[in-house]
Each structure stands twice: as structure tokens, then as C-alpha cells.
N, C-alpha and C positions, 0 to 999 in steps of 0.2 A: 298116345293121346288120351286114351279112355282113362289110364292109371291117372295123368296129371289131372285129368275134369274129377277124377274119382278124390284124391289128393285135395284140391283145391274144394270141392263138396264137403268133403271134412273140415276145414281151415276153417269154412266161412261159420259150419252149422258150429264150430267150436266157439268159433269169432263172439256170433251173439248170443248162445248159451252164455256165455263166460259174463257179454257185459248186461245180461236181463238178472241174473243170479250172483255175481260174485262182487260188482262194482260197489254194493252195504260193504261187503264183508272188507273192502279193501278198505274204504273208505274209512269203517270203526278200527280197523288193525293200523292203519296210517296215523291216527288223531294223533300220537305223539309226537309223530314230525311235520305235523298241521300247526300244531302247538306253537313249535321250535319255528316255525316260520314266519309265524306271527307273529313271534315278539319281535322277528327282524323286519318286520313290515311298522313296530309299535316304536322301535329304537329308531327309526328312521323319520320318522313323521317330526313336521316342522309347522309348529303352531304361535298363533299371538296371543299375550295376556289375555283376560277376561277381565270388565269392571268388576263392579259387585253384585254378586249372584245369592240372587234367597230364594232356589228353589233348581230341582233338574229333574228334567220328564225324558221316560227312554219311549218311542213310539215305534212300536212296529209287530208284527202279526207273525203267528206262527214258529216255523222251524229262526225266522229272523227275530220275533222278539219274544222271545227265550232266553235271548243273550242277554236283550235287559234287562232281563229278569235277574239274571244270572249275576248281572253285573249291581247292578242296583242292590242285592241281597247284600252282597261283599262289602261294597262300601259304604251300607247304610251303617253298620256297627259304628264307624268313626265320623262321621259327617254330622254336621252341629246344622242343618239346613234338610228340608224334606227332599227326598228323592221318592219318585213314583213311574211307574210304568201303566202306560196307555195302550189298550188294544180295541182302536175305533178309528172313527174318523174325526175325530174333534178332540183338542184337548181339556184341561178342568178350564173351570172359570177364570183362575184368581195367576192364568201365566200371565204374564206383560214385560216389560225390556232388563227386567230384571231376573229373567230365567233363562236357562238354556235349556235349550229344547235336544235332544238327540235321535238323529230317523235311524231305523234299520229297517232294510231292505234289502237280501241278496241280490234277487235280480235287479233292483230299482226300480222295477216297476208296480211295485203293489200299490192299490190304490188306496186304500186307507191309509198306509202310512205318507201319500204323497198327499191325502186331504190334512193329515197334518201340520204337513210343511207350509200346505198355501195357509192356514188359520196362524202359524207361528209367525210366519211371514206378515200376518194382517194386524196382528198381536205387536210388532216390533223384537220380536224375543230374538235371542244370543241364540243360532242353532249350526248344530254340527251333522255330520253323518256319517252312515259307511253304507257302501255298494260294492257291487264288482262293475257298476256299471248304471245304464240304463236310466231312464228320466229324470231320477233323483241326482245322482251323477249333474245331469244338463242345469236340473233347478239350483243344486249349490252354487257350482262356478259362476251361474248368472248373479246369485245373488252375493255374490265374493263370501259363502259359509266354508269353512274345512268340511273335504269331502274327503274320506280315508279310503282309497281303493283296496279293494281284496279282487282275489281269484275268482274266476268265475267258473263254472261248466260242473259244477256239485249241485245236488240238490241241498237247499237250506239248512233242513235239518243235518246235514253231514257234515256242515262248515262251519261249528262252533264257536270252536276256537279263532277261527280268522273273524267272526263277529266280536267274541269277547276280549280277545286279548289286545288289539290294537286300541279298544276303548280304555281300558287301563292307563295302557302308556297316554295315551290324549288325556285323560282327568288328572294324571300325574304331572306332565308338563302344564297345563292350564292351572294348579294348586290346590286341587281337589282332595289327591290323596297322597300319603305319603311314601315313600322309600321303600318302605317295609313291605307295602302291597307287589313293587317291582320281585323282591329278593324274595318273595314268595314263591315266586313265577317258577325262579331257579328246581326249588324243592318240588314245586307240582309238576314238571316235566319229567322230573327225575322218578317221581312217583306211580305218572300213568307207565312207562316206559318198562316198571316192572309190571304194573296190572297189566300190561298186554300180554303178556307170556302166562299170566292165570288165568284169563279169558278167552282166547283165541282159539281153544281146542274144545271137540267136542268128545268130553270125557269128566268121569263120574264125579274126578276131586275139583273139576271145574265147577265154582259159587256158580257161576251165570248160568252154566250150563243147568245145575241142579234146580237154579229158581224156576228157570224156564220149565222145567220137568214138571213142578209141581203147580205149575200155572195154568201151564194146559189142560185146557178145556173146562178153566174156572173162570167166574170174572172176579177178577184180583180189583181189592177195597184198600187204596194206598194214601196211608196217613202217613204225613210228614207232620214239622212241627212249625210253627205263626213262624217265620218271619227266619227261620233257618233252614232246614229242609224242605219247605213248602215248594219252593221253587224246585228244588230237587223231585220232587211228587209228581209236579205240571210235567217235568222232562219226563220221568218215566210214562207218565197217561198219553202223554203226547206222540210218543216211540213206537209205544204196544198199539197204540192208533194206526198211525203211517208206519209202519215196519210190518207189524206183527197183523194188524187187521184186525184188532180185538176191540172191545170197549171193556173199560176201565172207570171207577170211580175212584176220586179223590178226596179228602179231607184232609184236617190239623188238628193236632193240640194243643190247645187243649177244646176247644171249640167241639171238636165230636164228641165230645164225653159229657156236654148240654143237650143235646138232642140225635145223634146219631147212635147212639151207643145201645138205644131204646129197641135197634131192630133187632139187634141178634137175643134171636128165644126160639123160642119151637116153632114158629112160622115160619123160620129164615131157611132158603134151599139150601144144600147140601155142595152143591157148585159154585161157592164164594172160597176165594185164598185173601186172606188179608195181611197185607206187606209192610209192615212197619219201618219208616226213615229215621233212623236217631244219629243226634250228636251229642257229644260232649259240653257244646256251648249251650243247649235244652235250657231252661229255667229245671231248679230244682224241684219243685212241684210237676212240669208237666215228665219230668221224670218218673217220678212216684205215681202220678195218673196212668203213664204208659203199664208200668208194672201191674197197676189194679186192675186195669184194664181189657190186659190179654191173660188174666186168671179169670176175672168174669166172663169173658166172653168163648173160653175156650172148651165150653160144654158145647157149643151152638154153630161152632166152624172147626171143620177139620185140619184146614192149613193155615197156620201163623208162620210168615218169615220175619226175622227179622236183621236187617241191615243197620252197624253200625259199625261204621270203618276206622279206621286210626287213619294218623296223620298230623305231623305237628302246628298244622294252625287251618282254620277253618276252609281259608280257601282250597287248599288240598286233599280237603273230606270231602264238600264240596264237589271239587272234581272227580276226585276218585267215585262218588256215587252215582254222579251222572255219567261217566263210563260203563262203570257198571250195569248201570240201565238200559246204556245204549248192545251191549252187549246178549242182554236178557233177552232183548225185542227182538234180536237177529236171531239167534237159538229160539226162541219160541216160533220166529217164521219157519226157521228150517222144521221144526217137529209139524208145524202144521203145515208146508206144503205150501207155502207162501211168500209170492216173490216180494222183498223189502223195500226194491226199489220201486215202482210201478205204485201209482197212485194215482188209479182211473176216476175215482168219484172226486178228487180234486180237483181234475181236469179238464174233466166235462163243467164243473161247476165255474169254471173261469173260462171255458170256452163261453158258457152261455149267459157272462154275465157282461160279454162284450158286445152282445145282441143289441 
């Protein structure tokens, strides 16, 4: 009897060791078959034409609207019509029945993105969503909008891909985007599926591992670029936030190199890593600025990384970086002793905004 209580004492302390500490780690190691699931959740959705649409707002907060961020980035290269994302309670002025509006919301209940809905609602706008559930859920089917169910019992930030990739497929069947955004999708699964196997270890030739290395106990100054890896930027600050516990600053280019570029001199501490996002799709210039730019300033900081991934078309670099990122956060938790999943000051601050 004593061995089985002794037995069962172990099971349980393994039990929630396991899901307080390793639940990230499964979570960023899974994303490829998050991925894969998604587009079977994006291939199945059944939607009706749209009139004509001169404008689309992605609305939604946090680990949830990242994704429009994400998504919005992608398909502004081709879209002849403004796309913007909102993180408030209100949209811009000039929505009205010729826009569509889109909520995200993992749980469905965030309440800024649900102050959205009732203003889009009041507005007459075209609007769509996705949840796993939860208020937003109730508000669409009342108001006969496409609600895209996803999976629930993740936290936000760990359900990317079930945010972004069923929007996809919905702006593709509504005629937003075209074919070639779908047949991408192929190549970017294919892609993260080998980045897991570069990632997932914690060991020297491991990228993530190494950034992580050289992160610690910096605050990392992470420039991306306007309007391509910018988003890419938001993911990483956002990660090392909620993962890693850290703060983080962010910038673009070419924009820091007007006014930010001014701090690094002999006043600057010694404890800054600055993390450089590049792609190939860059303007030519904000290319040549990147170059000037970590010559001049490399008297004055001791760590430059820099990030620039291949991959045959932007959505897959793309991805591949915010992988990446999401990989760093978790290595950098592990070196600091920091559980990834657990996010006490966000939760107190939603318990007490129910008061």
C-alpha cells in the first residue's frame, strides 16, 4: 500500500511538473501539425460572396491579434484596398457597410475585441470572426456573421497558426486573395517541419538556442523592417514578454535611423543585444541603412544578431522568423529559470478588471 501511495506521489508530482513547464515546449514543437490542422479546418469552411469591399480591419488584442497582424502583413503586398489592424476598443472612423471588419479572439471573450463588434455592428460593416468559442461565438450566429471555430484549451499566444491560417483560406474564398497565397501554405509547412528539428534542442549549433544565449540578461533593441518584418518584431517582443519574462524594445527601418539611432554613444549601458529582422523583400535602401547602421553603431553595443532567413516567398520567411522567435522565448525561459507558461500579472489584471 505504502509503495502504490509512494508510486502514485510520483505520477501526480510528475503530472503537474510536466504540465507547469513543458506544455510551451510542446506546444512550439507541435506548431507544424497546428499548422497542418488548420488549413484542414481553412479547406472546410463554407462562406457566402461579399458585395464590394473598400477596406478590412483585423481587430483583436494580444497573443489573438498578432495574427492580424500577421495576416494583414501578407496580404497587404497584393490588395489594391487598405487593410489595417486595430488593437482598442473602437474602430477608425471612415468603417461603414462597405468594410469588413474581422474579430479575433481566442477565447472570445476579450472585451475590447467584443467593443469592436458591437461598433461594427452599429457601423452596418461586413464582419467575420474566429474563436474557439465564447461570446464572440454567441454574437456572430445572432447576428447571422461567419464565425470560424478553432480549438480551444491553448493559450493564445501558442495558437497561431489556428488564428492565421483559417483566415487565409476565408479571404481566399470571399476573393480577396489569390491561389498562390493557398500553394504557399504547402511550402510553409514543409518548412517549419524542418525548423523544428534546428530548434527544439538545447545545444550549441542550435540558432535559437545561441540567440537565447546571448540575450540573457540584455535588453534586446529588435528592429525589423516598415511594413515586412515589423510584425515579425511585435511577435518576438511579445514572446520574450509572456514566455521569457523580459522587456524588450522595438523599432523599423527605416524610421530608427531618424531618431533612435542617436542613443547609441558612450552613455549607452553595456546590457543592450540588438537583434536585427531582415528580408529579402526590404526596400533597397532600407537595406544599405541596415549595413550603415550596425557599422556605426557597433563601437557602442557589444551584441548584434542578425536574422535573415531564406525561403522561397515571403510568407515562409515570415514564418519561419516568427518560429524562430517563438523558440528564443522558450530557451531564454529555460536559461532564466522561468516558467513560459504561467502569466500571473496578466491575470490578476483581468481578474481585477471584472470588479
Amino acid at each position: 500500500m505504502k509503495r502504490l501511495l509512494f508510486i502514485s506521489c510520483i505520477f501526480f508530482i510528475n503530472f503537474f511538473t510536466y504540465t507547469s513547464k513543458d506544455l510551451m515546449y510542446d506546444s512550439i514543437n507541435n506548431f507544424p501539425e497546428q499548422f497542418k490542422k488548420a488549413r484542414a479546418i481553412g479547406e472546410e469552411l463554407s462562406v457566402c460572396p461579399l458585395p464590394q469591399i473598400n477596406g478590412i480591419v483585423f481587430a483583436g488584442m494580444g497573443g489573438s491579434g498578432i495574427a492580424g497582424q500577421v495576416v494583414a502583413t501578407i496580404i497587404a503586398q497584393d490588395l489594391t484596398i487598405p487593410v489595417v489592424t486595430v488593437k482598442d476598443y473602437s474602430l477608425p472612423n471612415w468603417v461603414d457597410q462597405n468594410t469588413l471588419v474581422i474579430l479575433l479572439s481566442y477565447s472570445g471573450n476579450t472585451e475590447e475585441t467584443l467593443s469592436c463588434f458591437a461598433d461594427a455592428k452599429t457601423r452596418n460593416a461586413h464582419i467575420a470572426g474566429i474563436s474557439s468559442g465564447g461570446a464572440l461565438e454567441k454574437e456572430l450566429k445572432q447576428n447571422n456573421s461567419t464565425w470560424i471555430k478553432i480549438p480551444g484549451g491553448m493559450q493564445p499566444r501558442a495558437a497561431l497558426a489556428y488564428l492565421c491560417i483559417p483566415l487565409y483560406y476565408y479571404l481566399f474564398k470571399v476573393g480577396f486573395v489569390c491561389n498562390a497565397f493557398i500553394k504557399a501554405l504547402d511550402h510553409t509547412e514543409q518548412l517549419l517541419e524542418g525548423a523544428r528539428n534546428l530548434y527544439n534542442t538545447a545545444k550549441e549549433s542550435n540558432f535559437a538556442y545561441q540567440i537565447a544565449q546571448k540575450l540573457q540578461g540584455k535588453l534586446p533593441l529588435i528592429y525589423g523592417n516598415n511594413n515586412t518584418t515589423e510584425v515579425v518584431a511585435a511577435r518576438w517582443h511579445a514572446q520574450l514578454a509572456e514566455n521569457s519574462k523580459i522587456l524588450s524594445c522595438t523599432n523599423v527601418l527605416p524610421e530608427m535611423n531618424h531618431n533612435e539611432v542617436e542613443v547609441f554613444n558612450s552613455n549607452l549601458k553595456k546590457d543592450v543585444a540588438v537583434v536585427w529582422l531582415l528580408d529579402e523583400s526590404m526596400h533597397e535602401r532600407s537595406k544599405k541603412r541596415y549595413a550603415i547602421c550596425s557599422d556605426l553603431i557597433a563601437p557602442y553595443v557589444e551584441t548584434q544578431i542578425t536574422v535573415d532567413l531564406g525561403g522561397n516567398c515571403f510568407m515562409e520567411r515570415l514564418f519561419h522568423a516568427m518560429y524562430l522567435g517563438d523558440w528564443v522565448s522558450y530557451w531564454l525561459a529555460e536559461l532564466n529559470e522561468t516558467d513560459p507558461l504561467v502569466i500571473p500579472m496578466i491575470s490578476v489584471l483581468k481578474d481585477k478588471m471584472q470588479d
